[in-house]
N, C-alpha and C positions, 0 to 999 in steps of 0.2 A: 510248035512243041519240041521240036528238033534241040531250036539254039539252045533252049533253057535246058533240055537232059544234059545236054552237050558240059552246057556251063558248070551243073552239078558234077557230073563228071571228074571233068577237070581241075573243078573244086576239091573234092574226095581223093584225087591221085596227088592233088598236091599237098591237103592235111595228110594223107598217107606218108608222103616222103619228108614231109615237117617232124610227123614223129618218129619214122625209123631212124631219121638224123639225131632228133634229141636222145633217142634211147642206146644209141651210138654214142653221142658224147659222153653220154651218165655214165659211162665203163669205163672212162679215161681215168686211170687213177694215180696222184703224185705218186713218184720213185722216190726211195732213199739213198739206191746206188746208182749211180752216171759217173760219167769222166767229169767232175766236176773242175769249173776255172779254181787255180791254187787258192785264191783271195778268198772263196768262201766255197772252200771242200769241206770244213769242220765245223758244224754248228755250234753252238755255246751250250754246255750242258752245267746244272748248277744241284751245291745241295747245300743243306745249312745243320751245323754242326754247332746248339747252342747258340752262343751270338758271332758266327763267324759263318761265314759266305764262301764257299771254296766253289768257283767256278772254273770248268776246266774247256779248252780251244778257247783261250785269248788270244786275238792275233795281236802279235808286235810286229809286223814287219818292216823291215828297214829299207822304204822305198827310195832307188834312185830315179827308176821312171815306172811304165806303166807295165813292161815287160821285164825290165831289169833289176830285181829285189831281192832281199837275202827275207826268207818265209822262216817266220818263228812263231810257233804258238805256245802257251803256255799255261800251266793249272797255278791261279792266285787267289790266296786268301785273302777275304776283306772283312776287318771288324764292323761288324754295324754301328758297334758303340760309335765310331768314329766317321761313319756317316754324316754330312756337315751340309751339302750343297747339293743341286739336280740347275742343270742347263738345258735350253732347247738349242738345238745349232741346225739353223737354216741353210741349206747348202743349194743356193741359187745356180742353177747348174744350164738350164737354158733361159736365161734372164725374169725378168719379174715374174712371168703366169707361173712358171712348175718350181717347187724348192721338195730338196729329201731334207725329208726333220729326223732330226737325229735326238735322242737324249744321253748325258753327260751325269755320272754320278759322282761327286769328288769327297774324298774321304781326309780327314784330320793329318793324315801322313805325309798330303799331296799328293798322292795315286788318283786318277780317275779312271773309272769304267764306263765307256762309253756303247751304248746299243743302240744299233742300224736294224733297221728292218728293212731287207734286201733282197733282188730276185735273185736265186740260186741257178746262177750260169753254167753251162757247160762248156768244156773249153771250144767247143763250136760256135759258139753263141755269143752273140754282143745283146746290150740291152735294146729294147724294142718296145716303145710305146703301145704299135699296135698288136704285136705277141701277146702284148698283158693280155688282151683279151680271149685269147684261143688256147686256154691252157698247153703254153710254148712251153714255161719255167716253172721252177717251186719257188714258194718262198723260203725266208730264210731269218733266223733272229741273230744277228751278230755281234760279238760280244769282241771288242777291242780296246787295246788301250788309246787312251784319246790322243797321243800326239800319234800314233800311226794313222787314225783315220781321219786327223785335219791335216796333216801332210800330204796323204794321199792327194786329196781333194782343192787342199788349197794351194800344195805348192807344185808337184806333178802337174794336177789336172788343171789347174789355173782358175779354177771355181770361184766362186763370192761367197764366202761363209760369215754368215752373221750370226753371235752368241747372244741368247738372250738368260739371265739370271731368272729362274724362277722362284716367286715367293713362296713360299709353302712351309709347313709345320714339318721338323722332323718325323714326323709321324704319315702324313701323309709323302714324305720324299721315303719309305720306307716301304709305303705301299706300293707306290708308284714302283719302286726296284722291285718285289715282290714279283707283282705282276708279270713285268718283263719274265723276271724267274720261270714264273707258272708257265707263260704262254710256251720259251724254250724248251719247257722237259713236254708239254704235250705237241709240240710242234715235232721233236724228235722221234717220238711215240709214232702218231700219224704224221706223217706229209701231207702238207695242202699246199694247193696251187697259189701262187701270186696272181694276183689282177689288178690291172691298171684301175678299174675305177673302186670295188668294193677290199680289194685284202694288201694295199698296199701300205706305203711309212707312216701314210697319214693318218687312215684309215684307221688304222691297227691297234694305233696308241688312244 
C-alpha cells in the first residue's frame, strides 16, 4: 500500500508544480517598450482618409551591411485607387524547409508597400527558433518599402528570395492590404507574443 500512496503523491506534487508553472507563465505579458534592435523599434501604424492610406514607420533604410545603415522612416500616402498588384516574396533563409513570406502591395505610381511579420528583437537578442517558443520576443507587423527589405535580405544577407505574382481581384488585393492594416493598429493597441509555430509570417497571414 506504501508504493501506490507514494506514487499518488508524487503524482499530486508534480500536477502541483505543472500548474504553479502554468499559472506563472499566464502573467507573462508582451511589452511595448524595450531597447528595441533599430530595424524594427517602430511598428507600422495606419489610417485611411477617404481613398488614401497614410501609413506612418515605413522603414526605408539604406543598408550597407547588417550593422552599417543610414535608418529612415517615413509617413506615405498611397491612393487605393491606384492599388494594382500584391506579391508573395518567399525569403528561403535556411534552405528549402523554413522560408519568411512576405507580402508586396504595388501601386499605379510604382511605389510598393511591402509587410513582414516579424519577431521584435531587442538589441540583445538575435533571432532564435527555439525562443519562439518561451515567450523570448513580441511580434511585430512591419511596414517597408520593398527595395529596403529585398536588399536587406537578398543582397546584405545573401538569402534566396523568390517572388511569386498573385492572382486576385482588386477587391480582394484590398482586402488582403486592409487586413494587414487592422491587424497593425490592434497589434499596437495590445502586444502579443511571437511563436515559432502558431503567431508567426506564416501563420498570421
Amino acid at each position: 500500500a506504501a508504493a501506490p500512496q507514494r506514487r499518488r503523491v508524487t503524482t499530486m506534487a508534480g500536477a502541483a508544480l505543472i500548474g504553479l508553472f502554468c499559472g506563472w507563465w499566464s502573467t507573462i505579458q508582451p511589452a511595448e517598450t524595450r531597447d528595441w534592435a533599430t530595424d524594427v523599434s517602430r511598428p507600422a501604424m495606419a489610417s485611411l482618409a477617404g481613398d488614401t492610406l497614410v501609413v506612418q514607420n515605413v522603414r526605408d533604410f539604406d543598408w550597407r551591411s547588417e550593422t552599417d545603415f543610414t535608418p529612415r522612416w517615413e509617413t506615405r500616402r498611397y491612393d487605393l485607387n491606384e492599388l494594382s498588384s500584391l506579391a508573395l516574396i518567399a525569403d528561403y533563409w535556411m534552405g528549402e524547409p523554413i522560408a519568411h513570406i512576405m507580402m508586396s502591395f504595388g501601386f499605379a505610381d510604382g511605389r510598393y508597400l511591402l509587410w513582414s511579420i516579424e519577431v521584435r528583437r531587442t538589441r540583445a537578442q538575435s533571432f532564435s527558433v527555439v525562443a519562439g517558443f518561451v515567450r523570448a520576443s513580441e511580434l511585430i507587423y512591419l511596414a517597408a518599402d520593398e527595395r529596403d527589405a529585398l536588399r536587406l535580405r537578398a543582397k546584405v544577407r545573401g538569402e534566396d528570395l523568390r517572388i511569386y505574382r498573385v492572382r486576385a481581384s482588386p477587391e480582394k488585393i484590398r482586402a488582403m492590404l486592409f487586413a494587414y492594416v487592422d491587424e497593425a493598429i490592434a497589434l499596437a493597441a495590445q502586444p502579443a507574443w511571437y511563436n515559432t509555430i502558431t503567431s508567426n509570417c506564416t501563420t498570421m497571414i
